[in-house]
C-alpha positions as CSV (number, residue, x, y, z in Angstrom):
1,X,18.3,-22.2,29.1
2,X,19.0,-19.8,32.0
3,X,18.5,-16.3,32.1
4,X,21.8,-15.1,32.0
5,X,24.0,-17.7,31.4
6,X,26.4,-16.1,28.5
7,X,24.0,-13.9,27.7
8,X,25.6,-11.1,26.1
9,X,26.8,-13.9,24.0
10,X,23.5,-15.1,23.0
11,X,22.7,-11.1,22.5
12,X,25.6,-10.7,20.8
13,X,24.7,-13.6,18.3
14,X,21.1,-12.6,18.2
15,X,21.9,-9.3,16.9
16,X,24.4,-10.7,14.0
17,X,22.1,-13.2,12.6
18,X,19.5,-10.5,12.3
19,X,21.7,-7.4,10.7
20,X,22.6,-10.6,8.4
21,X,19.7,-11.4,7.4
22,X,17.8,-8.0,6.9
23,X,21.1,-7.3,5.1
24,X,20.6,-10.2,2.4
25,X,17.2,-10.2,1.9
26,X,18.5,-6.4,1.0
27,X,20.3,-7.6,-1.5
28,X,17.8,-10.1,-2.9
29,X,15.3,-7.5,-3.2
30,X,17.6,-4.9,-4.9
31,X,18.7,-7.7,-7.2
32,X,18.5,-6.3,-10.8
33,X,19.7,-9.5,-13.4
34,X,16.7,-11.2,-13.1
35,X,14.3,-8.8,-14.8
36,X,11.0,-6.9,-13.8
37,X,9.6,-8.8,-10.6
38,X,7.4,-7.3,-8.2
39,X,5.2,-8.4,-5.6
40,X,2.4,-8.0,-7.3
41,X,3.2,-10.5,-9.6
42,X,3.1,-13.2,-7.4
43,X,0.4,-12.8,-4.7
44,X,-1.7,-15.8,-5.9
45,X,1.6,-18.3,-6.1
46,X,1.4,-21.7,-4.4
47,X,3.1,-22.1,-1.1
48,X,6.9,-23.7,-1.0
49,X,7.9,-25.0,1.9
50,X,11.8,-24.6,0.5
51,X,10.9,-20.6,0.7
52,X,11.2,-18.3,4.0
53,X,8.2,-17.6,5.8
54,X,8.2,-14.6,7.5
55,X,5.9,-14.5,10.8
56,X,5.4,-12.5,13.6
57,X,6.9,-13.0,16.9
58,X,5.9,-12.5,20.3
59,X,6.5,-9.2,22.2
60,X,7.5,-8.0,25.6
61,X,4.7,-6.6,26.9
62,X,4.9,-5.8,30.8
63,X,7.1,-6.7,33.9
64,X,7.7,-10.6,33.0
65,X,8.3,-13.7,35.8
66,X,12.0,-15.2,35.1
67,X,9.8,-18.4,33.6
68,X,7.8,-16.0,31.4
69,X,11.2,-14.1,30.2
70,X,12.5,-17.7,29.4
71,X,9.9,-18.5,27.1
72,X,10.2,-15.4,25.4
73,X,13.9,-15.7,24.7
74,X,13.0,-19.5,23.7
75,X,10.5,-18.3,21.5
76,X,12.8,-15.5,20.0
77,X,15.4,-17.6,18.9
78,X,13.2,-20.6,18.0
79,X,11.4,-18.2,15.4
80,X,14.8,-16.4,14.2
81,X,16.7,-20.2,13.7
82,X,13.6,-21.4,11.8
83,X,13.8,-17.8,9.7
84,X,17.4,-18.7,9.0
85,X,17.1,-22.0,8.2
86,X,14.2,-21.5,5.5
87,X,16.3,-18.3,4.2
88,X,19.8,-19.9,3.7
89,X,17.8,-23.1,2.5
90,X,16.0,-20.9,-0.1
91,X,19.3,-19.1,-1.4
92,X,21.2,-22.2,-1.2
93,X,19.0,-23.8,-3.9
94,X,19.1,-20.6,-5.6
95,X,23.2,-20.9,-5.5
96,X,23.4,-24.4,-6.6
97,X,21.0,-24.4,-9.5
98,X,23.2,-21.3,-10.7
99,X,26.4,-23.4,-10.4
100,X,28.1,-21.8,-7.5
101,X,29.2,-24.1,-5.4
102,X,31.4,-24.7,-2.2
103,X,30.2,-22.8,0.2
104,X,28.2,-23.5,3.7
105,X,24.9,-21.9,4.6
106,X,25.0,-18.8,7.2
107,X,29.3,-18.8,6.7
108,X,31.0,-15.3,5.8
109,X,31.6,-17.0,2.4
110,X,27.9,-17.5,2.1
111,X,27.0,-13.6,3.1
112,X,29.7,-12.6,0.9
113,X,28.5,-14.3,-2.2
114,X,25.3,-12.2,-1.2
115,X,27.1,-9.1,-0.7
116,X,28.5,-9.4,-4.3
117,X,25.1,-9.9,-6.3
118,X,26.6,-12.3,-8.4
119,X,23.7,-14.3,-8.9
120,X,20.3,-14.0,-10.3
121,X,17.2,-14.8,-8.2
122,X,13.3,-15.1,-9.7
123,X,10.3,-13.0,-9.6
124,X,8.9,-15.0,-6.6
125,X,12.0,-15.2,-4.5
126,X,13.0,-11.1,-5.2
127,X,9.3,-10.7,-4.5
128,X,9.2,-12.5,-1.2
129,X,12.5,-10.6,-0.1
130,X,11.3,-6.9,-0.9
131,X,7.9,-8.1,1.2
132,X,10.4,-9.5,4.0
133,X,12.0,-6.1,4.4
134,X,8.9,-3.9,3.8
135,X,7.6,-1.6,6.4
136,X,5.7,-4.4,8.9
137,X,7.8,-7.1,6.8
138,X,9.7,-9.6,9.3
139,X,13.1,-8.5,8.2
140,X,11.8,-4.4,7.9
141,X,13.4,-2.1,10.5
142,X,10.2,-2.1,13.2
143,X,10.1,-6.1,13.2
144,X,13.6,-6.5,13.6
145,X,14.7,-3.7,16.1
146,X,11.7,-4.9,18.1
147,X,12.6,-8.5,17.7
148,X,16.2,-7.2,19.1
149,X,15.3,-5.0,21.8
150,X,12.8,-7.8,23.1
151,X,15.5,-10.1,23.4
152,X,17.9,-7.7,25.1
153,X,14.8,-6.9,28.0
154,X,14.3,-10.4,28.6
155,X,17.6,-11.5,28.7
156,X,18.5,-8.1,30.8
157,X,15.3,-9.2,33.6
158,X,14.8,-5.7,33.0
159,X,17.7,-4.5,35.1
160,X,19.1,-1.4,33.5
161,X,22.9,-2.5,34.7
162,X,22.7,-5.5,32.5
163,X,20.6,-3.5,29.4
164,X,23.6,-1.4,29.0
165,X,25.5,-4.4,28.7
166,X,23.0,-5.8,26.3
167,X,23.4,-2.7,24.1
168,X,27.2,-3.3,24.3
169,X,26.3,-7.0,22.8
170,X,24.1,-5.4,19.8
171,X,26.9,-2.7,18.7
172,X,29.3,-6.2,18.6
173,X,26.9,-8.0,17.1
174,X,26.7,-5.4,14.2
175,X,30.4,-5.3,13.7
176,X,30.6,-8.9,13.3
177,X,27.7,-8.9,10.6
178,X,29.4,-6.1,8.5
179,X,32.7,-8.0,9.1
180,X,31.2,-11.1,7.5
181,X,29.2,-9.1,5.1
182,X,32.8,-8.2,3.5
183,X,32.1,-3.7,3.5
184,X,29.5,-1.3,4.6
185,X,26.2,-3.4,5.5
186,X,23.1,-1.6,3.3
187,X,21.1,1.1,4.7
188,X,18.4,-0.7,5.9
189,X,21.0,-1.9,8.3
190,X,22.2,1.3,9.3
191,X,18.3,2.3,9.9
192,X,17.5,-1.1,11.9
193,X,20.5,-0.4,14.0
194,X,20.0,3.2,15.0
195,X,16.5,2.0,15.9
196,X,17.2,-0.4,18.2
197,X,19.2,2.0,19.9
198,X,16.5,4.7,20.1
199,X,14.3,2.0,22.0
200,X,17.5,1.7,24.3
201,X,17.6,5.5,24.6
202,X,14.2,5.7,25.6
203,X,14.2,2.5,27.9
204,X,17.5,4.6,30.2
205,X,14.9,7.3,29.9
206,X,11.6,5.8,31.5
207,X,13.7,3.9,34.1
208,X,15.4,7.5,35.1
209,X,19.5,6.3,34.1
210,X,21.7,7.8,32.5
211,X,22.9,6.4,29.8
């Protein structure tokens, strides 16, 4: 891709898959019908490949060459689409087995259904989701913000004109995620999003703008 073809768009799109996500594996973790599950319970369980994996992703870490910001915006979303993919596969099978049917992976329907908590998940899967949005877990507040704001500086070429605009992208990109989530997104949201902006806050303020 180029650096900066549509890419408030890409930002924008970025930022709504991510408050999605952290929003629903949320919910999954929080999710009370299924009994006593913890994590504990099942740290010596086999591997599934039909479950998300939740992996570290690479960081900006100084003044980056236009090739080198390409790669990391490649690598970003290649990490996020395969996060998504193993995710909305994972509840998808969870749907089906529980007879509710109809809907398509990663649409408002699909969040929605989400949203309500009108399913039942097991110990593994709630497990796997409260790790996911732990402190250091993939879909926990530092990861994510981080993963965001990394995106926004590489896409941006670290131009503070066209961070600004990136920051516009993100506060769209959260609308559209409560929007599809149906109400208010959970407060792990609301705590992912208001760090994000504190790294944008602090970005004006290193390179001397106002914001």
């Amino acid at each position: 891709m180029k650096i900066g073809e549509n890419y408030q768009n890409i930002q924008n799109n970025y930022a709504y898959v991510n408050a999605n996500n952290v929003a629903a594996a949320s919910k999954v973790a929080a999710e009370k019908k299924d009994g006593s599950a913890d994590a504990s319970a099942v740290g010596a369980a086999a591997p599934n490949t039909d479950r998300a994996e939740f992996s570290a992703d690479t960081k900006v870490t100084s003044k980056m060459s236009d090739s080198e910001r390409a790669a990391l915006v490649e690598s970003l979303k290649s990490d996020l689409d395969n996060q998504m993919s193993r995710f909305t596969n994972m509840m998808m099978q969870t749907f089906n087995k529980q007879g509710i049917t109809g809907l398509t992976a990663g649409s408002d329907a699909f969040w929605r259904q989400i949203a309500s908590g009108n399913f039942t998940v097991d110990a593994q899967t709630k497990a796997e989701a409260q790790q996911a949005i732990s402190e250091d877990g993939y879909w926990g507040v530092k990861q994510t913000s981080q993963r965001i704001f990394d995106m926004a500086k590489a896409l941006a070429g670290d131009d503070p004109a066209k961070m600004k605009k990136m920051q516009d992208a993100v506060e769209k990109g959260f609308e559209q995620a409560t929007a599809s989530w149906g109400k208010a997104l959970p407060g792990i949201c609301d705590d992912t999003h208001s760090a994000i902006n504190g790294m944008f806050e602090e970005y004006y303020k290193n390179a001397g703008v106002e914001k």
